[in-house]
DRENBA-441550 format. One record per residue: residue number from 1; x, y, z of N, C-alpha, C in turn. Coordinates in steps of 0.05 Angstrom, whole numbers, always signed. Layout:
// DRENBA-441550
+------+--------+--------+--------+--------+--------+--------+--------+--------+--------+
! paza !    npx !    npy !    npz !   capx !   capy !   capz !    cpx !    cpy !    cpz !
+------+--------+--------+--------+--------+--------+--------+--------+--------+--------+
!  NUM !      X !      Y !      Z !      X !      Y !      Z !      X !      Y !      Z !
...
+------+--------+--------+--------+--------+--------+--------+--------+--------+--------+
END
This chain:
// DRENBA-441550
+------+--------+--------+--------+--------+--------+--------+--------+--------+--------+
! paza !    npx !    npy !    npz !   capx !   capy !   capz !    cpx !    cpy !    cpz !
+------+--------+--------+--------+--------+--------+--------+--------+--------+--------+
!    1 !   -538 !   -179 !    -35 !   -527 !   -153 !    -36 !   -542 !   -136 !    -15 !
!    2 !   -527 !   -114 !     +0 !   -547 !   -104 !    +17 !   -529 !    -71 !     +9 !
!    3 !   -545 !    -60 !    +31 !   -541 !    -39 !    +34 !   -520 !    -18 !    +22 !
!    4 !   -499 !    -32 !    +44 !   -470 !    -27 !    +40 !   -457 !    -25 !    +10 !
!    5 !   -459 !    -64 !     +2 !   -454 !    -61 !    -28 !   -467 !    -48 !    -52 !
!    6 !   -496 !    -46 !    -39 !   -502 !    -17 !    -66 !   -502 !    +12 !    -65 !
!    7 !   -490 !    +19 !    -34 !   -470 !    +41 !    -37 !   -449 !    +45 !    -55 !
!    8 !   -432 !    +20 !    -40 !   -400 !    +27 !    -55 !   -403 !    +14 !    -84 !
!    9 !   -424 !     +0 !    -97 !   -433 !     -6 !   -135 !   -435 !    +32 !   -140 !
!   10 !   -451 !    +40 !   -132 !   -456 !    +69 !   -143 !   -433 !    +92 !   -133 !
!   11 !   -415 !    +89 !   -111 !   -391 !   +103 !   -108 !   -380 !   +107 !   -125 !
!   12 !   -368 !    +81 !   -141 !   -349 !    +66 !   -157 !   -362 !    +63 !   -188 !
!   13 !   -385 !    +68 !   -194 !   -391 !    +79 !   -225 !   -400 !   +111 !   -225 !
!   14 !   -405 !   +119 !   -204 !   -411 !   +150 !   -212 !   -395 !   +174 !   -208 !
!   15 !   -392 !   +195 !   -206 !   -371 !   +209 !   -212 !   -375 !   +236 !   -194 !
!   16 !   -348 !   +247 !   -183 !   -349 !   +267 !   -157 !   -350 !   +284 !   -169 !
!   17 !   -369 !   +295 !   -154 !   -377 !   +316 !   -159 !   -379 !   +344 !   -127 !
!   18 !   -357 !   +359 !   -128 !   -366 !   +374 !   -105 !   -389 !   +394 !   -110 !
!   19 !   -402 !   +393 !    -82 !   -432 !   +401 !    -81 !   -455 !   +376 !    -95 !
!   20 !   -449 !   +356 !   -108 !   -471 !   +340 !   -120 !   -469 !   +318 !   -106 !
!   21 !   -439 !   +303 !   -113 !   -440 !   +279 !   -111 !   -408 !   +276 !    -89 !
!   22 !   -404 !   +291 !    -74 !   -375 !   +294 !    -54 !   -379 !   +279 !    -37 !
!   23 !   -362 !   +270 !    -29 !   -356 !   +257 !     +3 !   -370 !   +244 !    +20 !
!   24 !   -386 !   +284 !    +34 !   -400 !   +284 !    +51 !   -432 !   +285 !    +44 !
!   25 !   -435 !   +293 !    +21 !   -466 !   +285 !     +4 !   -473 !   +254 !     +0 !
!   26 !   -444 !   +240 !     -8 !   -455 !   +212 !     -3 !   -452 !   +198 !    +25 !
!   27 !   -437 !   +203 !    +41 !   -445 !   +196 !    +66 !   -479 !   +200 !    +74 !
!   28 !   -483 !   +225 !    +73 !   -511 !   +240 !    +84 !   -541 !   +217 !    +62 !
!   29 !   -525 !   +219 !    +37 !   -546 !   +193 !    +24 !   -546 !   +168 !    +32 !
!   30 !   -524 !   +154 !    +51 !   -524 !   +134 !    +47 !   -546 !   +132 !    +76 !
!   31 !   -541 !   +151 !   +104 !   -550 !   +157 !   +126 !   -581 !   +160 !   +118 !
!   32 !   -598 !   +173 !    +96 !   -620 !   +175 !    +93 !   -626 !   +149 !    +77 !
!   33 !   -622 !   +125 !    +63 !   -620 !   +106 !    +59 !   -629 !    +88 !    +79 !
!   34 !   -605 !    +89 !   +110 !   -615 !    +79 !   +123 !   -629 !    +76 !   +145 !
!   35 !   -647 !   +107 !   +137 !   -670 !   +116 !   +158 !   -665 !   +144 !   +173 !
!   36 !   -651 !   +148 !   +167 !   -636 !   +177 !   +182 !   -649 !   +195 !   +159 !
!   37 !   -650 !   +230 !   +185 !   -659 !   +245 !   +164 !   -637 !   +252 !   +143 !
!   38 !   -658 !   +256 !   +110 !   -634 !   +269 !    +85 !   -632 !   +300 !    +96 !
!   39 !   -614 !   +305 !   +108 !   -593 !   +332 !   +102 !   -583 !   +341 !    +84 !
!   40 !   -587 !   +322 !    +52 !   -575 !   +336 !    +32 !   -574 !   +356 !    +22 !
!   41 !   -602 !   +361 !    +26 !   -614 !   +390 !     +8 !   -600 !   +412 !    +17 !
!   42 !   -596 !   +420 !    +47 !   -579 !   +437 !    +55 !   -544 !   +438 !    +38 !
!   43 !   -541 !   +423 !    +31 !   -510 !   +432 !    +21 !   -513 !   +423 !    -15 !
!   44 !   -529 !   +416 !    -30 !   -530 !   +408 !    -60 !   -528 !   +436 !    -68 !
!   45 !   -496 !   +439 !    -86 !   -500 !   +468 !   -101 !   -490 !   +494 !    -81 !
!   46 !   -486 !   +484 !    -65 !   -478 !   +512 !    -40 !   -446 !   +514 !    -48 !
!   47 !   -433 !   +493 !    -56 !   -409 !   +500 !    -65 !   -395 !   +485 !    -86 !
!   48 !   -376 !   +491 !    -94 !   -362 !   +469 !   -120 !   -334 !   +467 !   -118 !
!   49 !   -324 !   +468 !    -94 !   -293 !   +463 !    -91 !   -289 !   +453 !    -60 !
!   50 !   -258 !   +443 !    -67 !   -252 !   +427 !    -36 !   -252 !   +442 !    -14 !
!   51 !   -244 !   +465 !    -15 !   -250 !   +491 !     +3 !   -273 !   +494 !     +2 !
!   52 !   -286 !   +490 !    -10 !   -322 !   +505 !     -2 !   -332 !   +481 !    +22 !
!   53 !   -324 !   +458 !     +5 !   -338 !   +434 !    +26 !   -327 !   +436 !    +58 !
!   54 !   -309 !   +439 !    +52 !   -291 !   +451 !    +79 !   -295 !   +460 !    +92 !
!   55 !   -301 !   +480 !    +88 !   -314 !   +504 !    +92 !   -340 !   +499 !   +110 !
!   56 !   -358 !   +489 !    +98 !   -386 !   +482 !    +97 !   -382 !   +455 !   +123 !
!   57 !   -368 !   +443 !   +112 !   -363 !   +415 !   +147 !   -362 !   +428 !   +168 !
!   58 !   -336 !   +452 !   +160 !   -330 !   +462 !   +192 !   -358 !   +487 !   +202 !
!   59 !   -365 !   +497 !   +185 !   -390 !   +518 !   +192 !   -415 !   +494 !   +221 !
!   60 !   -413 !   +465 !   +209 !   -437 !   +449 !   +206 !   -433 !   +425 !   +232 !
!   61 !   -401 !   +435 !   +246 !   -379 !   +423 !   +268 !   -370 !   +400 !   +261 !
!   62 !   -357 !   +393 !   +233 !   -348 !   +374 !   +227 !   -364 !   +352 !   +216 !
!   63 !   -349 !   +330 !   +211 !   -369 !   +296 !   +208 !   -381 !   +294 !   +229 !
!   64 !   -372 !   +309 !   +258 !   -386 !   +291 !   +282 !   -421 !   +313 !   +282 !
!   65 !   -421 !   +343 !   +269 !   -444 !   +355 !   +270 !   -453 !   +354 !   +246 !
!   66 !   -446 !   +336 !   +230 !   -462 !   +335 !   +203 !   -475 !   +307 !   +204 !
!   67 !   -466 !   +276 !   +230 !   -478 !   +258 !   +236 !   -504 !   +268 !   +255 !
!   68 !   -495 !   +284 !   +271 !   -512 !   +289 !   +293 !   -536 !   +309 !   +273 !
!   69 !   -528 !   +325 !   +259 !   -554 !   +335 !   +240 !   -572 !   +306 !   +226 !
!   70 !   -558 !   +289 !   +225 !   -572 !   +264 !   +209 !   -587 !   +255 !   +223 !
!   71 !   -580 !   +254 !   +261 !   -593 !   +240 !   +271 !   -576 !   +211 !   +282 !
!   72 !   -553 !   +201 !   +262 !   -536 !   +184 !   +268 !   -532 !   +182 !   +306 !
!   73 !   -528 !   +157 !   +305 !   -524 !   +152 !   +336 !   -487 !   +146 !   +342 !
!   74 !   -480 !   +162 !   +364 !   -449 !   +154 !   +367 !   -448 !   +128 !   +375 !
!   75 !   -424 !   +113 !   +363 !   -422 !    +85 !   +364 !   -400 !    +76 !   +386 !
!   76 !   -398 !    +63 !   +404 !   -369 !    +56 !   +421 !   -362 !    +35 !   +402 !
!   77 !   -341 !    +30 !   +413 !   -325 !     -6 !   +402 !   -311 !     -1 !   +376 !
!   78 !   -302 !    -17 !   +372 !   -288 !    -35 !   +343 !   -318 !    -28 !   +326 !
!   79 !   -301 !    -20 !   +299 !   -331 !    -18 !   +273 !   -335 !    -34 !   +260 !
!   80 !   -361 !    -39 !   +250 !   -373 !    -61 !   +247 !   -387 !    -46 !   +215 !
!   81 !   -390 !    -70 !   +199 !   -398 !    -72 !   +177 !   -425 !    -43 !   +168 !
!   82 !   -424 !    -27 !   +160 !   -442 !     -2 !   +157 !   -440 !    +16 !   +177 !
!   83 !   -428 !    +19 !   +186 !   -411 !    +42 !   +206 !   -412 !    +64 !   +188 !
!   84 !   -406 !    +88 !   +205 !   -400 !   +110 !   +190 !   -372 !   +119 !   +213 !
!   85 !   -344 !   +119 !   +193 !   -342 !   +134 !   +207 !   -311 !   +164 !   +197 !
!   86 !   -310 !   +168 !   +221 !   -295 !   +202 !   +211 !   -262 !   +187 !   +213 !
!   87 !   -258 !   +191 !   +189 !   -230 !   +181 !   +184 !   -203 !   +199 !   +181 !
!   88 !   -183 !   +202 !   +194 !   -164 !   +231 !   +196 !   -148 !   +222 !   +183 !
!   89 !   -138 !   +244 !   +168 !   -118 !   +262 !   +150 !    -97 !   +286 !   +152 !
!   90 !    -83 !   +285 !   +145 !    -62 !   +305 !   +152 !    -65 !   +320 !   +119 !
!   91 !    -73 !   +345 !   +122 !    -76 !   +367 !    +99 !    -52 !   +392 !   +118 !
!   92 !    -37 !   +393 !    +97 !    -15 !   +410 !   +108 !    -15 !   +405 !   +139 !
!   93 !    -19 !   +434 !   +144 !    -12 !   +432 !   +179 !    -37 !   +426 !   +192 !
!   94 !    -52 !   +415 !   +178 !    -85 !   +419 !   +191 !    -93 !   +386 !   +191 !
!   95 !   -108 !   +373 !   +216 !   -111 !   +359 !   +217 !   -143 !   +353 !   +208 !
!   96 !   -148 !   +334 !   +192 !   -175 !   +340 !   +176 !   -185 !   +311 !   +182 !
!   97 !   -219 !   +307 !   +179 !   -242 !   +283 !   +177 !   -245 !   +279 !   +156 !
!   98 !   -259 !   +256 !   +141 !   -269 !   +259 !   +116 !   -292 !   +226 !   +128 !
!   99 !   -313 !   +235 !   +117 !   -335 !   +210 !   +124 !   -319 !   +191 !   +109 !
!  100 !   -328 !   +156 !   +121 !   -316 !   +133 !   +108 !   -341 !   +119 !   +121 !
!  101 !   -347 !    +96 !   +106 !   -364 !    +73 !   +105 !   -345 !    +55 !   +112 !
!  102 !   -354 !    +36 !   +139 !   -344 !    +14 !   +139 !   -356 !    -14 !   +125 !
!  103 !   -330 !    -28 !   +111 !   -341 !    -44 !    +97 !   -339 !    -78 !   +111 !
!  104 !   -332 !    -72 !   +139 !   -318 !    -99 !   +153 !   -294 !    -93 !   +155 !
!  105 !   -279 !    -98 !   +138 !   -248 !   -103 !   +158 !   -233 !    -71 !   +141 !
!  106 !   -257 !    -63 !   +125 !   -236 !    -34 !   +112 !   -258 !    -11 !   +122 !
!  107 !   -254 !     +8 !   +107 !   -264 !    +34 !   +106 !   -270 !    +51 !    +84 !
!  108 !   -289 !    +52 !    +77 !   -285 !    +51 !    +40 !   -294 !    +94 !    +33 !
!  109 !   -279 !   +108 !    +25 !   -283 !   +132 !    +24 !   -289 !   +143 !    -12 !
!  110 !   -303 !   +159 !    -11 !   -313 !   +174 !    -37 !   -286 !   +200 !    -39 !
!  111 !   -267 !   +194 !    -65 !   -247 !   +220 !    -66 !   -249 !   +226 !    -89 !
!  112 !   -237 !   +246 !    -87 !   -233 !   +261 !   -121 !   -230 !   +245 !   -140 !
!  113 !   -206 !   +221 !   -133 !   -191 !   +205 !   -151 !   -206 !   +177 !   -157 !
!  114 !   -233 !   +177 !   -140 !   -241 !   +153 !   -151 !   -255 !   +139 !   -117 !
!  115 !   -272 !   +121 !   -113 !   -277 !   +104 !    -83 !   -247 !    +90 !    -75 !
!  116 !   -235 !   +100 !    -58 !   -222 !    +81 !    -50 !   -228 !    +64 !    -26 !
!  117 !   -212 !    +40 !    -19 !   -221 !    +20 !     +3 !   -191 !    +19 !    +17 !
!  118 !   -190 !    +27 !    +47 !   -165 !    +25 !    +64 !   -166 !    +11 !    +82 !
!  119 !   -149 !    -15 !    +95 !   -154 !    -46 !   +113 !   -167 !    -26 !   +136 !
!  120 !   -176 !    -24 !   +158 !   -172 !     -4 !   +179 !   -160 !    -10 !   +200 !
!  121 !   -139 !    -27 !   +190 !   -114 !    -30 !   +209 !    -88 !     -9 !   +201 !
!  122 !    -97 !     +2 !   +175 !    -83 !    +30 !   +157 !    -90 !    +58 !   +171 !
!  123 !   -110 !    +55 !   +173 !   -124 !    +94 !   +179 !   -136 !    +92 !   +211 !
!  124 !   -132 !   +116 !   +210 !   -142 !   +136 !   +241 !   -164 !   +143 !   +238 !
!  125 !   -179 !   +144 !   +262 !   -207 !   +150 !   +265 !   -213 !   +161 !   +289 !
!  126 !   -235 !   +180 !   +288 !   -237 !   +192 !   +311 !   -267 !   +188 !   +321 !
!  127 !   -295 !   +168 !   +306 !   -308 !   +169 !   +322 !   -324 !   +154 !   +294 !
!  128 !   -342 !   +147 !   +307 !   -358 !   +123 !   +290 !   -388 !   +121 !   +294 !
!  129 !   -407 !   +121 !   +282 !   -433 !   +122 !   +284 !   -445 !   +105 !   +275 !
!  130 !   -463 !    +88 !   +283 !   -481 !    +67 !   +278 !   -509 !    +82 !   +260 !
!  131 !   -514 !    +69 !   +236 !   -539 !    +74 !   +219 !   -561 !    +62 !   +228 !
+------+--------+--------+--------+--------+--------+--------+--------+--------+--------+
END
């Protein structure tokens, strides 16, 4: 078991929490896990809704200035097993990131509804960071 899989074991038994346990709090844990600075402290409790986090990404210039606060290095190429990367969404008219873990051939994201895992021959991505 490495890294990766005792991310997505604790994704997938613990429970979202915005401001505790969201998205971008477990991305930023998984990045201080693997040697990058924790940035958590700055956002634990600063907000408790999908708008706050929102909010708080874009204040912070997105996934790509909340990697670069980690320290994360930008990655070229095809992603590779513990990748981090910024995966796009369509929220109304607004085109949105949300951090994703690559798991090899998927992309595995922390949502409201639970960890999900998408092939990443499914989803769009705009930029990828090596841990």
């Amino acid at each position: 078991m490495d890294i990766v899989d005792e991310t997505l074991r604790e994704w997938r038994s613990g429970v979202f929490e915005y401001g505790q346990t969201d998205c971008m709090l477990s991305i930023g844990r998984y990045l201080a896990r693997t040697g990058h600075r924790d940035v958590t402290g700055q956002f634990i409790g600063r907000y408790d809704t999908q708008e706050g986090a929102l909010a708080h990404m874009l204040d912070h210039g997105g996934v790509a200035g909340l990697m670069a606060l980690a320290g994360a290095a930008v990655k070229d190429g095809a992603p590779e097993r513990g990748d981090v990367l910024e995966v796009l969404y369509q929220d109304e008219e607004m085109l949105c990131g949300i951090g994703g873990l690559c798991t090899g051939i998927a992309v595995a994201m922390r949502l409201e509804r639970g960890m999900v895992e998408v092939n990443l021959r499914f989803v769009r991505w705009r930029g990828g960071w090596r841990p």
